[in-house]
C-alpha positions as CSV (number, residue, x, y, z in Angstrom):
1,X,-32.7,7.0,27.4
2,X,-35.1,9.7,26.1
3,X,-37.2,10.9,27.7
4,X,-40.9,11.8,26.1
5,X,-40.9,15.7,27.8
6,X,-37.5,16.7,26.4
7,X,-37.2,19.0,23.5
8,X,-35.8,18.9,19.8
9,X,-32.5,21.1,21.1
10,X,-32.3,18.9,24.1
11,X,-32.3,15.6,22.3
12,X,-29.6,17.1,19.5
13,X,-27.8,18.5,22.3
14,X,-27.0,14.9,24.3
15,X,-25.9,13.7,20.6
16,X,-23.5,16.5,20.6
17,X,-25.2,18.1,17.9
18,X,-26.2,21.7,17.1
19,X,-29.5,22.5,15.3
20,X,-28.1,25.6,13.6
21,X,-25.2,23.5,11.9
22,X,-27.7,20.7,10.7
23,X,-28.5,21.1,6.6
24,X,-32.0,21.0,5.8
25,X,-32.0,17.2,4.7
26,X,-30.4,16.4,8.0
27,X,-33.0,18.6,10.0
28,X,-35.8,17.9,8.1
29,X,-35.1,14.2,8.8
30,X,-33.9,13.8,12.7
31,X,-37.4,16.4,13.2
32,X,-39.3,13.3,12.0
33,X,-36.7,10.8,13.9
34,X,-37.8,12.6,17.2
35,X,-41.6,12.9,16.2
36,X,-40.9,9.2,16.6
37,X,-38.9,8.6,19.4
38,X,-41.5,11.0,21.4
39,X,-44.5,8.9,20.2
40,X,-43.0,5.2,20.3
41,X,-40.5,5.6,22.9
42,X,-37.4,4.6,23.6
43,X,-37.9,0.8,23.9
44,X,-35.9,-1.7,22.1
45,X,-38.1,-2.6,18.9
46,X,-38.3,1.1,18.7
47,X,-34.9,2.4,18.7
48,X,-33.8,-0.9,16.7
49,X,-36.2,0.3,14.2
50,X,-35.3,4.2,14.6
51,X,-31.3,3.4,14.2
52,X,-31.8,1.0,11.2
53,X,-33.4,3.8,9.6
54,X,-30.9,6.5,9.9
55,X,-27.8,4.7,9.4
56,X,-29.3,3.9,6.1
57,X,-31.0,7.4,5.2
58,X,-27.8,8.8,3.8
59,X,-28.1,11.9,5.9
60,X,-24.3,12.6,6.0
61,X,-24.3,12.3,9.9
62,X,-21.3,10.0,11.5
63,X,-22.4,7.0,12.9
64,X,-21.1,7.7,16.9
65,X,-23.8,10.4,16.3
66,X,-26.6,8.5,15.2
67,X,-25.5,6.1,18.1
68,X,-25.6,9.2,20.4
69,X,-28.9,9.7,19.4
70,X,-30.8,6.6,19.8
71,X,-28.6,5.7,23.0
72,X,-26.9,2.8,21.8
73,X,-23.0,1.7,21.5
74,X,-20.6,2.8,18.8
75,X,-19.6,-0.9,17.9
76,X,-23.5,-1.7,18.0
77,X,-24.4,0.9,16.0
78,X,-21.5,-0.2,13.3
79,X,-22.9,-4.0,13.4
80,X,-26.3,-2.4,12.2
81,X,-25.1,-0.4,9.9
82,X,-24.1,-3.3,7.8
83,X,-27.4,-5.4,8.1
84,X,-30.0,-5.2,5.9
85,X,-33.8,-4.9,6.5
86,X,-34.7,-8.4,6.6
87,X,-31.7,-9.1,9.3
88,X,-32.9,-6.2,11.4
89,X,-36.3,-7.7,11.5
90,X,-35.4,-11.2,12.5
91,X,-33.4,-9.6,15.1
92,X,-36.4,-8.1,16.7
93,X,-38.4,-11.2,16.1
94,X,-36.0,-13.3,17.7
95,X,-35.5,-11.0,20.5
96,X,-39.6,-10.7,20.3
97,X,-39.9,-14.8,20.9
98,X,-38.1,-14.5,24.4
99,X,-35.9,-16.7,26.0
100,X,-34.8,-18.9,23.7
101,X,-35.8,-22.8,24.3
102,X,-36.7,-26.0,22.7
103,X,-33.3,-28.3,22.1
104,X,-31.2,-29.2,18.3
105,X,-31.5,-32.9,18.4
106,X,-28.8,-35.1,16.9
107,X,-31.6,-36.2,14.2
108,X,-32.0,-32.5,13.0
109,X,-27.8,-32.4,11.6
110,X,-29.1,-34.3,7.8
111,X,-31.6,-32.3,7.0
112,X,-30.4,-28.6,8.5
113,X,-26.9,-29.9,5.9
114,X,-29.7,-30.9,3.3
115,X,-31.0,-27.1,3.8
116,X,-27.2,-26.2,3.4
117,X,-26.2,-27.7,0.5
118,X,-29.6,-26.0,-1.4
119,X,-29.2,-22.3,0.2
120,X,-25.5,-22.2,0.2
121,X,-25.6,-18.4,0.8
122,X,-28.2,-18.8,3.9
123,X,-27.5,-17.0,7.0
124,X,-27.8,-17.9,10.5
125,X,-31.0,-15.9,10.5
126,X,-32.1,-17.7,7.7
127,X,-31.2,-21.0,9.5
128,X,-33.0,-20.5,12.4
129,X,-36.3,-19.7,10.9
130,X,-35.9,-23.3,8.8
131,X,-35.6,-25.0,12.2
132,X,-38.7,-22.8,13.4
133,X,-40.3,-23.8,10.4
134,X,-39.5,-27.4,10.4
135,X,-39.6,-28.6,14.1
136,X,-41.4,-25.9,15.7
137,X,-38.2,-24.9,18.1
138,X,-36.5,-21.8,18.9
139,X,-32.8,-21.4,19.9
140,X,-30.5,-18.8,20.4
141,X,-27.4,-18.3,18.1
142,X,-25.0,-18.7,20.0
143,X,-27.0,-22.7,20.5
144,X,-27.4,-22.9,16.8
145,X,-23.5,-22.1,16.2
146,X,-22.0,-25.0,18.7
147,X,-24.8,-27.5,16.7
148,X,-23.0,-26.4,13.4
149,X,-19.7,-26.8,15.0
150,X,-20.4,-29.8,16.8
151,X,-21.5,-31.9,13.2
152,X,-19.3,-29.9,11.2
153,X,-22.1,-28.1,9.6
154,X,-20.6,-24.2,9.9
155,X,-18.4,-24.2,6.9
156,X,-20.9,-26.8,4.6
157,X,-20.6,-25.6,0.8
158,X,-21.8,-28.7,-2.2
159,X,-18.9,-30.6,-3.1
160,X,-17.3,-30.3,-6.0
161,X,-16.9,-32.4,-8.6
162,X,-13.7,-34.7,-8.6
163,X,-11.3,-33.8,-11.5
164,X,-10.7,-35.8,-14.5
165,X,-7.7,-38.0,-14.6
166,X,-5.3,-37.0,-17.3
167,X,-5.0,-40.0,-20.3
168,X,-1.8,-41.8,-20.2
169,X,1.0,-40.8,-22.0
170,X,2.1,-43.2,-24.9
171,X,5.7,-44.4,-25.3
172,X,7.3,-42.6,-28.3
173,X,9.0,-45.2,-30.2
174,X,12.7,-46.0,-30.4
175,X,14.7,-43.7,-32.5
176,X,16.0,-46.5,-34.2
177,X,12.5,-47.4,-35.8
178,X,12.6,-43.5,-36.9
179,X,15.3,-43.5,-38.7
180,X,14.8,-42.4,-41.9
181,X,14.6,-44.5,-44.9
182,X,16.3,-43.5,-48.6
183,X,12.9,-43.8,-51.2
184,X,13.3,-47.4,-52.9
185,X,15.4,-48.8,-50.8
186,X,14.2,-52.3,-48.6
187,X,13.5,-51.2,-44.8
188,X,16.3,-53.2,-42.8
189,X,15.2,-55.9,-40.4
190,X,15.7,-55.1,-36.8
191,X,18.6,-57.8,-34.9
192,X,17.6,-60.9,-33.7
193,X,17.2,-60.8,-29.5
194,X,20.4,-61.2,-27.7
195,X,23.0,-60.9,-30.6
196,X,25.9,-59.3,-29.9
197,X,27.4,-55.9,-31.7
198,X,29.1,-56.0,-34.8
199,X,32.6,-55.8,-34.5
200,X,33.5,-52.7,-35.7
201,X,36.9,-54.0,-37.3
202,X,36.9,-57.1,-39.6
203,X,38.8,-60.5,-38.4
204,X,42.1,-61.4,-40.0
205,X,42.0,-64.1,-42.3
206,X,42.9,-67.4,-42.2
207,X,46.0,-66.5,-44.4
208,X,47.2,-64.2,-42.3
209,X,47.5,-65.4,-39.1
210,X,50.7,-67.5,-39.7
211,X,52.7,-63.9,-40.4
């Protein structure tokens, strides 16, 4: 932690950092960064606030250093990097409310999945302050994640439509009803049910069948 006496050098010097190898953006900024850590301190809400801003003030520093700085962990300072101003202020608001209490009834799973289906893109953050907002009760995340899991609410997206069934295919007809028909001439008619083929070879004659 910082401590309010230390100097400029001495709080550069526990990041690992050399005030005569800073650029100008870089010193100009951390001067005001310790102007202030020395006036608000190095309480939570403070250095939540303090790392937000420099790992988003393009200063060209890494972020272990920044970490260094405000006297917070590398992964933490990673999981900040990526959350935006509204997230970073819930976080302290949440962390502001205290213990978290109160209790996700069974009756709250329609309309937090009613919530759902209209803010698709809503985070957890997000979620929480609808239940705040609704019911008047605080819980933690971790509380809010086994309620999503519990009613299958943590992976809730609208439903699609169903697809269209594809129209039935009709029959081609027969070749035989194809067949192509000389101009002029009658169209033959089709055999009668059940007749046999035509014998391909005429029958012998009556004549002929005492030879």
């Amino acid at each position: 932690m910082t401590a309010a006496t230390e100097s400029f050098a001495g709080w550069l010097a526990q990041a690992q950092l050399r005030e005569d190898q800073l650029t100008p953006l870089q010193r100009g900024v951390l001067l005001g960064a310790f102007a202030f850590r020395q006036r608000c301190g190095p309480d939570y809400y403070s250095t939540r606030l303090l790392s937000h801003f420099l790992l988003h003030a393009g200063t060209g520093l890494k972020v272990a250093q920044i970490a260094r700085l405000v006297g917070i962990s590398r992964p933490t300072a990673s999981r900040q990097q990526g959350a935006s101003s509204k997230e970073a202020i819930q976080t302290a608001q949440h962390r502001l409310a205290g213990r978290p209490y109160g209790k996700l009834l069974p009756r709250y799973a329609g309309p937090i999945a009613e919530f759902l289906l209209q803010h698709p893109e809503a985070s957890r953050y997000d979620i929480l302050d609808f239940i705040r907002r609704t019911w008047d009760v605080r819980v933690s995340r971790v509380a809010l994640y086994r309620f999503l899991k519990k009613y299958g609410l943590q992976r809730l997206t609208p439903a699609s439509p169903p697809a269209a069934e594809p129209p039935a295919a009709v029959p081609a007809p027969p070749s035989a009803c194809v067949a192509a028909v000389p101009p002029g001439q009658p169209v033959p008619e089709p055999a009668p049910p059940f007749s046999g083929p035509t014998p391909s070879t005429p029958a012998l004659s009556c004549c002929c069948q005492g030879l």
